[in-house]
LUMKOL-51502 format. One line per 8 residues: number of its first residue (from 1); their letters; for each residue y, x, z of C-alpha. Coordinates in pm, 1 decimal, m for minus. Example, Ala and Ser with C-alpha at 12.3 -4.5 7.8 and 13.67 -1.06 7.14 Angstrom:
<rs>
1 = AS = m450.0:1230.0:780.0; m106.0:1367.0:714.0
</rs>
This chain:
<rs>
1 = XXXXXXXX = 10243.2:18096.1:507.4; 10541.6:18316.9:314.8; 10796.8:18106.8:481.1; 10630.1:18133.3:842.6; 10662.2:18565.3:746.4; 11008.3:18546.8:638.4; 11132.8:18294.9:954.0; 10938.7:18567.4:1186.9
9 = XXXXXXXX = 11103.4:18878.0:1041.9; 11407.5:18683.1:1083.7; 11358.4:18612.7:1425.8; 11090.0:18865.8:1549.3; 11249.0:18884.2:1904.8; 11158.7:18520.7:1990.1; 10805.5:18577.4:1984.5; 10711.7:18275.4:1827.5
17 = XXXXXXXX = 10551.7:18379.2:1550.6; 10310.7:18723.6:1442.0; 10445.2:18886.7:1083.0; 10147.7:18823.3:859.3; 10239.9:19121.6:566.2; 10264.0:19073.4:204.4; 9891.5:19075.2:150.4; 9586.7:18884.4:255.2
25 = XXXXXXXX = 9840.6:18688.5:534.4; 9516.5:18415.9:607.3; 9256.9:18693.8:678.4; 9544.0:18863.4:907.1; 9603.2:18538.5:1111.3; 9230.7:18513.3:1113.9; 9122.0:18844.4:1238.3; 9455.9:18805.8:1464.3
33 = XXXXXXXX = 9307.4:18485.9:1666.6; 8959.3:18568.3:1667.1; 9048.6:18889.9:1861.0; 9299.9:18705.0:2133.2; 9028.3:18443.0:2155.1; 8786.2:18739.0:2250.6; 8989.1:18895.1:2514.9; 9087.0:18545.4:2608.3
41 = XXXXXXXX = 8714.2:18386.7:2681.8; 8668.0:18748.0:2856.0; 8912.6:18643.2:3111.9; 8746.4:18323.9:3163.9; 8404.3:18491.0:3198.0; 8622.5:18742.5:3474.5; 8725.7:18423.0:3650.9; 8452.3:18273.6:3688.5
49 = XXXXXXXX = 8256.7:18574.7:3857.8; 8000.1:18592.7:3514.1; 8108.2:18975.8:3446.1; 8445.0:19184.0:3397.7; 8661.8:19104.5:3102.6; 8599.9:19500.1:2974.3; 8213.0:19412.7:3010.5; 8280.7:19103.2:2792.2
57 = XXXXXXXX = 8464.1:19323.3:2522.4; 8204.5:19610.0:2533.3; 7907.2:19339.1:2474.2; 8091.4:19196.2:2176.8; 8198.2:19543.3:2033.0; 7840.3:19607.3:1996.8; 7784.9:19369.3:1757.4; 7831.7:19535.1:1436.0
65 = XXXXXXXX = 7711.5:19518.6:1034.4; 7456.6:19674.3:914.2; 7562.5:19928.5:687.4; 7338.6:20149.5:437.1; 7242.5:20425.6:618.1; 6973.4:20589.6:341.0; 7189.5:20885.9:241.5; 7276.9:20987.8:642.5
73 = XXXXXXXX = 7070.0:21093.5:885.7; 7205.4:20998.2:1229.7; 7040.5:21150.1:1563.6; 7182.2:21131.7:1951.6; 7218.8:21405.0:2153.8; 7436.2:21616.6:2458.9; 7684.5:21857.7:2419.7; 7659.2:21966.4:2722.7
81 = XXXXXXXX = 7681.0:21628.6:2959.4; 7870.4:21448.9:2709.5; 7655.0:21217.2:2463.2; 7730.5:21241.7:2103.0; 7536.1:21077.7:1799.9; 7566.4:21283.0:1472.1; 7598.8:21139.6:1131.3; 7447.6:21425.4:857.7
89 = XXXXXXXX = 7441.2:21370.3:493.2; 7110.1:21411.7:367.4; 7155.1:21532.6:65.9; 7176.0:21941.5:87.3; 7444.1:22089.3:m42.7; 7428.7:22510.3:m98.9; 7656.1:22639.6:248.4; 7809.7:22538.7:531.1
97 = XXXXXXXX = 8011.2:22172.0:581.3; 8275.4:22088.4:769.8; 8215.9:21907.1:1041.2; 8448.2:21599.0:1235.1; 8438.1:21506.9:1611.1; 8573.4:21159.6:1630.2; 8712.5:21028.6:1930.8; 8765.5:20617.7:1939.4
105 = XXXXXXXX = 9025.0:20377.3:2024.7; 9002.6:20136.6:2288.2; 9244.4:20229.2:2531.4; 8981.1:20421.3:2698.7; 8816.1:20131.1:2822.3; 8598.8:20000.6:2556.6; 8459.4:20173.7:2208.4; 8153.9:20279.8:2105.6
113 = XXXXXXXX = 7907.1:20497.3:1850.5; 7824.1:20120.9:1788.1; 8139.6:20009.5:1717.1; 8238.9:20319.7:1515.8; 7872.6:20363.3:1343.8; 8014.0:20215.9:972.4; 8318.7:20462.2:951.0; 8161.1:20724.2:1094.3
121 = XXXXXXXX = 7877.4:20686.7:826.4; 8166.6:20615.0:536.4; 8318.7:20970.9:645.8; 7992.2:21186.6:657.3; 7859.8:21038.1:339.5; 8200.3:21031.2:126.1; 8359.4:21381.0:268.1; 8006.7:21558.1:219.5
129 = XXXXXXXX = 8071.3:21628.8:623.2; 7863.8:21633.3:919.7; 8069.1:21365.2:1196.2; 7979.6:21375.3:1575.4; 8086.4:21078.1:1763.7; 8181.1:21193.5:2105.7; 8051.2:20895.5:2356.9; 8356.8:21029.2:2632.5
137 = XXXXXXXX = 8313.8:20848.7:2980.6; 8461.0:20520.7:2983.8; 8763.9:20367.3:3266.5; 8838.6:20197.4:3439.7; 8514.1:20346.0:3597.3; 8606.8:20714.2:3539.9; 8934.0:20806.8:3543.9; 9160.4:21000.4:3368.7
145 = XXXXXXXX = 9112.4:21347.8:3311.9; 8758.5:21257.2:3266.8; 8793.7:21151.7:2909.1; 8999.7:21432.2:2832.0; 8741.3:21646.6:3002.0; 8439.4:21473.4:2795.5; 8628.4:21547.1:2458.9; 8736.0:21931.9:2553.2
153 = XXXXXXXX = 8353.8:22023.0:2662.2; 8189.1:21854.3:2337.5; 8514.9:22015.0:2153.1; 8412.6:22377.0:2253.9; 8055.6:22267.2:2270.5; 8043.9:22209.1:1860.0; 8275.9:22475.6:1811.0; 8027.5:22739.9:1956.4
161 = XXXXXXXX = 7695.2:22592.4:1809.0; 7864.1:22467.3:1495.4; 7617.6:22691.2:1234.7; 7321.5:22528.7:1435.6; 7423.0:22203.4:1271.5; 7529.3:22337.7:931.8; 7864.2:22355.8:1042.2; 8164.4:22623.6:932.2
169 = XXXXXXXX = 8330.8:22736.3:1258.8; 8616.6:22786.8:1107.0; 8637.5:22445.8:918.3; 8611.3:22188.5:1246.8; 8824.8:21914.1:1295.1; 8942.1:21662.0:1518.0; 8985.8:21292.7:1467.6; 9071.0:21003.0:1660.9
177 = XXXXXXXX = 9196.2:20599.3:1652.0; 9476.6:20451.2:1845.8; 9384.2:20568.3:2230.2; 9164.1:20822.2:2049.2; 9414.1:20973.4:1871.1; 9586.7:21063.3:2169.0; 9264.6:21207.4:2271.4; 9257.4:21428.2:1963.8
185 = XXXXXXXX = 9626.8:21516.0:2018.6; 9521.7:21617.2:2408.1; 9237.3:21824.4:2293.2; 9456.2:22001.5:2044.0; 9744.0:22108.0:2242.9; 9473.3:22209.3:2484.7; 9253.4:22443.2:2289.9; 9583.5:22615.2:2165.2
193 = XXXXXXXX = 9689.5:22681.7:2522.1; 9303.4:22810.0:2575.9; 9372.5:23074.0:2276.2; 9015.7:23010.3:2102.9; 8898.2:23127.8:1828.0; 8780.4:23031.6:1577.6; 9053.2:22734.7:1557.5; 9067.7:22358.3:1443.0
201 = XXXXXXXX = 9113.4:22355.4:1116.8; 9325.4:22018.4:1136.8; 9354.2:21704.5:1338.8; 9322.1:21355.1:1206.1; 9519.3:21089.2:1411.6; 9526.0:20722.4:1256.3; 9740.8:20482.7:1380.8; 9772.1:20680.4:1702.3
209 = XXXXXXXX = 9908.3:20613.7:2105.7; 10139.3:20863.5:2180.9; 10353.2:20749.5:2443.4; 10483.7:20485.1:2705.8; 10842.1:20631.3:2758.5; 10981.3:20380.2:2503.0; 10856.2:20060.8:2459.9; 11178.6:19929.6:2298.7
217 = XXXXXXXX = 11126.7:20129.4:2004.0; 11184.9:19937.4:1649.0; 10800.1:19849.5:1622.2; 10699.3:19771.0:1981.2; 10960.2:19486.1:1901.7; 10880.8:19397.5:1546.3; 10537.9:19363.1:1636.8; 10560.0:19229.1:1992.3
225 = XXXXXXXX = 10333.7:18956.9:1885.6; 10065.6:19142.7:1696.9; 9868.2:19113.7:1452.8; 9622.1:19171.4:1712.6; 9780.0:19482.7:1957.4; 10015.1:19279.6:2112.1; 10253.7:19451.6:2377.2; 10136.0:19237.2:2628.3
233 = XXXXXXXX = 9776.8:19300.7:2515.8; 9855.3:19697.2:2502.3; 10008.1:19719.0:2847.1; 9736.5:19499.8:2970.5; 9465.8:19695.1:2815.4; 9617.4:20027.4:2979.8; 9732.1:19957.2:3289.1; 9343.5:19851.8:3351.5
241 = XXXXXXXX = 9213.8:20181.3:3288.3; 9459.9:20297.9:3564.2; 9360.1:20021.9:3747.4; 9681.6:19840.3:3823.1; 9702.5:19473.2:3861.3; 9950.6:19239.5:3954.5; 10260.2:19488.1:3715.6; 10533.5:19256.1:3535.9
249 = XXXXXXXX = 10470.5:19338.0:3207.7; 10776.1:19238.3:3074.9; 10991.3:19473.2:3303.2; 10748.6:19744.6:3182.9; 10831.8:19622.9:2852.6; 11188.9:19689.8:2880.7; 11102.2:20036.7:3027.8; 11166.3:20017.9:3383.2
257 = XXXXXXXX = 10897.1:20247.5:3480.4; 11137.0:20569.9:3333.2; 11353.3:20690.3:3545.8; 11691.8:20809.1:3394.2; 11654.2:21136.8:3417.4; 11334.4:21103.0:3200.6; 11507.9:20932.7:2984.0; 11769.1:21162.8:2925.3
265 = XXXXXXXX = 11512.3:21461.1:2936.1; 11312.7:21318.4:2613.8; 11579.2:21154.3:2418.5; 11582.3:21419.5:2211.7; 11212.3:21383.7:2102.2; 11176.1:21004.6:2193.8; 11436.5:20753.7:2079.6; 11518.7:20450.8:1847.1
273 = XXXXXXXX = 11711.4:20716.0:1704.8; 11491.4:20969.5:1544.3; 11298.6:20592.7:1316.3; 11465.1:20631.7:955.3; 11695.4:20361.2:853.5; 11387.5:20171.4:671.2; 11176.6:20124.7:895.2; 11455.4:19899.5:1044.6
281 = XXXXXXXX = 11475.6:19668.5:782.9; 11277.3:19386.9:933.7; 11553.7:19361.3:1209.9; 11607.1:19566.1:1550.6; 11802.3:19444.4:1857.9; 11640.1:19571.1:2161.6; 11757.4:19380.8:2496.2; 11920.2:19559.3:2755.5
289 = XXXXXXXX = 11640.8:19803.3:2964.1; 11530.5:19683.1:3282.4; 11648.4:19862.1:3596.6; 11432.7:20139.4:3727.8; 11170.1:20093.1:3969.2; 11038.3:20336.2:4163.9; 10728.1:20127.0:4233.5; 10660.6:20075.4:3838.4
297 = XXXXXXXX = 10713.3:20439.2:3766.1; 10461.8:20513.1:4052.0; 10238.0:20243.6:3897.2; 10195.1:20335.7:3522.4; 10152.7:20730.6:3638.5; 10489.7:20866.7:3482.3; 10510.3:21092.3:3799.7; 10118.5:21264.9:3688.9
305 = XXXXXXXX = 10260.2:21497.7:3434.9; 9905.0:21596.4:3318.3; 9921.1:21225.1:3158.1; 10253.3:21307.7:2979.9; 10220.0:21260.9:2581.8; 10152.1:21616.3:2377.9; 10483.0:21505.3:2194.4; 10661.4:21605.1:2527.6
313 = XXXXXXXX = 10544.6:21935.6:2465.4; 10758.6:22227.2:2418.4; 10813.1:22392.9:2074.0; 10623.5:22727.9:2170.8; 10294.3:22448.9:2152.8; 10407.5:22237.7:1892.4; 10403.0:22527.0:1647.8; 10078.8:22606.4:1716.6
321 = XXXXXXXX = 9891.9:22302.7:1646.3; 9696.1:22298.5:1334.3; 9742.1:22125.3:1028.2; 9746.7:21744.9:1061.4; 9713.5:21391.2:896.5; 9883.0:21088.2:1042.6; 9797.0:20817.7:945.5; 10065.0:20498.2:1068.0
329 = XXXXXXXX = 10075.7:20090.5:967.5; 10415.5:19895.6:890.9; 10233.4:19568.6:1140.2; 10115.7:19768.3:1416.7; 10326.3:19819.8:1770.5; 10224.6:20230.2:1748.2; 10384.1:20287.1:1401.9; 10686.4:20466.8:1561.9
337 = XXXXXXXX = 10510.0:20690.4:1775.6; 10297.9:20854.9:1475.4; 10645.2:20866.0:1285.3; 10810.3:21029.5:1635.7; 10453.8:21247.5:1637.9; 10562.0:21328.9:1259.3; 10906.8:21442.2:1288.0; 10790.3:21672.7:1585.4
345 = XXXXXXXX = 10522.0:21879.9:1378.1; 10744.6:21913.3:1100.9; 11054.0:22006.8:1293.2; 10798.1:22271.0:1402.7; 10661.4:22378.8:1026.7; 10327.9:22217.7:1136.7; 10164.9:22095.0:751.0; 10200.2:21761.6:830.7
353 = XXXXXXXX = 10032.2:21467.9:540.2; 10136.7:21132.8:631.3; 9979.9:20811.7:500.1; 10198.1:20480.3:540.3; 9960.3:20172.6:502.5; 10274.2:19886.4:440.2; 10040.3:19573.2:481.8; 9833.6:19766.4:746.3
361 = XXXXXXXX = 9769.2:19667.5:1090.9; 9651.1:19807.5:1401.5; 9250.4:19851.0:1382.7; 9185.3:19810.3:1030.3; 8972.0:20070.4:962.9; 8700.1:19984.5:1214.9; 8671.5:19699.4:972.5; 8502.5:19905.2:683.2
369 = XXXXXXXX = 8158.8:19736.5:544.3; 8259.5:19402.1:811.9; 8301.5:19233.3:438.6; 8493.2:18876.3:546.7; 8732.5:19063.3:773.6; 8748.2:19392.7:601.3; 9104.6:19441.7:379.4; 9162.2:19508.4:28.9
377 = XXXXXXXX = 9319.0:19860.7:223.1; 9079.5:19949.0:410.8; 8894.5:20113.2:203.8; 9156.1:20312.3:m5.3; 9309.6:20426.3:353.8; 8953.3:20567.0:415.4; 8933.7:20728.8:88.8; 9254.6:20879.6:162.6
385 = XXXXXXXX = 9129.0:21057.5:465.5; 8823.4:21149.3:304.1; 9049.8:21300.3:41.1; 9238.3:21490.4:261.0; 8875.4:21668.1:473.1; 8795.2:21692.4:116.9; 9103.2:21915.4:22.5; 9079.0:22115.6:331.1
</rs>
């Protein structure tokens, strides 16, 4: 199993094999195939008229362990349309808590309360903190900005009514997964151009997507093949929220959807360039880009600049966000956009803590309490977030 590692971080561009990590390399190649297999029998299911591949995925998602739920009270409810469930410790403490809205991965198109309900628990019970899981509107049947919208209203909701659920106003923050954590990033940038008051206290983005100007970047290429996100899966799991079929996904791969100008435009803030030296080591040769197309560019929604990544921001923004925790994994396609999210904040004096999971890989912390597929990092990642509300 070593060997098959070293040979693929040799040889990462051929795509024959998926690196494994230092740790745990069986359970990685387990969790790895189980998932393809998933979204694999889902497009069987989709062929053969039974129901949708994101259907499939959503009824599968729901499936979850039971975790110990005696020390949290959980309860649904609306902030204003938008469903939320809220996880409360029961225990009562003497004043106010601080108090998380988490928005989930998923690539908008799948995630759930269900899905989340163990980490959500984990962070209520361990941070002493009331957690709202915000059940945004779901694509490809609602489009983008109605996620976006979802988050904002439930945002400014809690934000307003925050005492009502023993919550400090001014000690809210915002946390999200993958797709989620581009939510969170959204939702930040847009509350400081809204001028509210009181603030976030701090946003909590873990393994985040932050951008599809670049998908040549060191780790879109040294993790091509997964562990689990695979490019292909990636750009097949977002370009069906937009609702675009029938794409070559390898000439979106090589970035043929940004124009030149664009390119040119965001260097400075997106680029192969800006990924210290070590993150390197497992080999980087990207292949030529594609040409441009005018028709992929139209297709992936680079011309809808309300879709444009809040690292694409300018600095009068960037310097206002609040104090943040990334949190990014050495086997996981997104690594480089936290580290490119990184290097904006601080660039900008944003407080910026950044937790670097080496063995990690995209989705691992959905995996607390799963026992047989949860890692021997899971849980210290969590504690390190839980740590960090903690310290707030």
């Amino acid at each position: 199993m070593r060997e098959l590692q070293k040979t693929h971080q040799a040889h990462y561009h051929s795509g024959a094999y998926i690196p494994l990590g230092d740790k745990e390399p069986v359970k990685v190649w387990l969790f790895h195939v189980t998932t393809l297999w998933i979204f694999y029998v889902g497009t069987i299911f989709e062929k053969l008229g039974i129901c949708t591949q994101i259907q499939f995925l959503r009824f599968i998602l729901n499936f979850t362990p039971l975790v110990k739920k005696s020390k949290i009270s959980i309860t649904d409810e609306k902030f204003e349309h938008v469903p939320v469930r809220i996880y409360q410790p029961k225990k009562l403490n003497p004043g106010l808590k601080k108090g998380v809205l988490y928005l989930h991965g998923g690539s908008c198109v799948f995630g759930s309360s269900k899905t989340y309900e163990p980490l959500c628990c984990h962070l209520a019970q361990e941070s002493d903190s009331v957690v709202v899981h915000v059940e945004f509107r779901l694509g490809p049947e609602h489009q983008h900005p109605v996620q976006l919208s979802d988050c904002l209203a439930a945002t400014l909701y809690f934000m307003k009514h925050a005492k009502d659920y023993g919550v400090d106003p001014n000690c809210i923050l915002l946390a999200g997964d993958s797709s989620g954590g581009a939510l969170t990033a959204a939702v930040s940038r847009e509350l400081v151009k809204k001028g509210n008051q009181p603030k976030i206290r701090a946003q909590i983005l873990i393994y985040p997507f932050l951008q599809i100007l670049d998908l040549l970047l060191p780790s879109y290429l040294q993790n091509c093949q997964g562990p689990f996100l695979t490019r292909k899966l990636a750009l097949t799991l977002a370009l069906k929220y937009v609702k675009v079929e029938g794409v070559d996904l390898e000439q979106v791969a090589r970035n043929a959807h940004v124009p030149e100008d664009m390119k040119l435009k965001f260097k400075k803030w997106i680029s192969a360039d800006l990924i210290p030296r070590e993150f390197k080591a497992r080999g980087y040769e990207p292949p030529p880009p594609a040409p441009f197309s005018k028709e992929l560019y139209e297709a992936t929604r680079l011309n809808d600049e309300t879709l444009l990544s809040p690292i694409l921001d300018e600095d009068v923004i960037i310097k206002q966000l609040p104090e943040t925790y990334i949190l990014t994994c050495e086997y996981d396609i997104l690594r480089d956009d936290g580290l490119l999210y990184k290097k904006r904040l601080e660039d900008n004096a944003v407080p910026v803590t950044w937790k670097h999971v080496k063995d990690g890989i995209h989705g691992f912390l959905t995996l607390i309490g799963t026992g047989v597929f949860e890692f021997s990092y899971t849980k210290p990642a969590a504690e390190d977030i839980v740590s960090f509300i903690k310290g707030l």
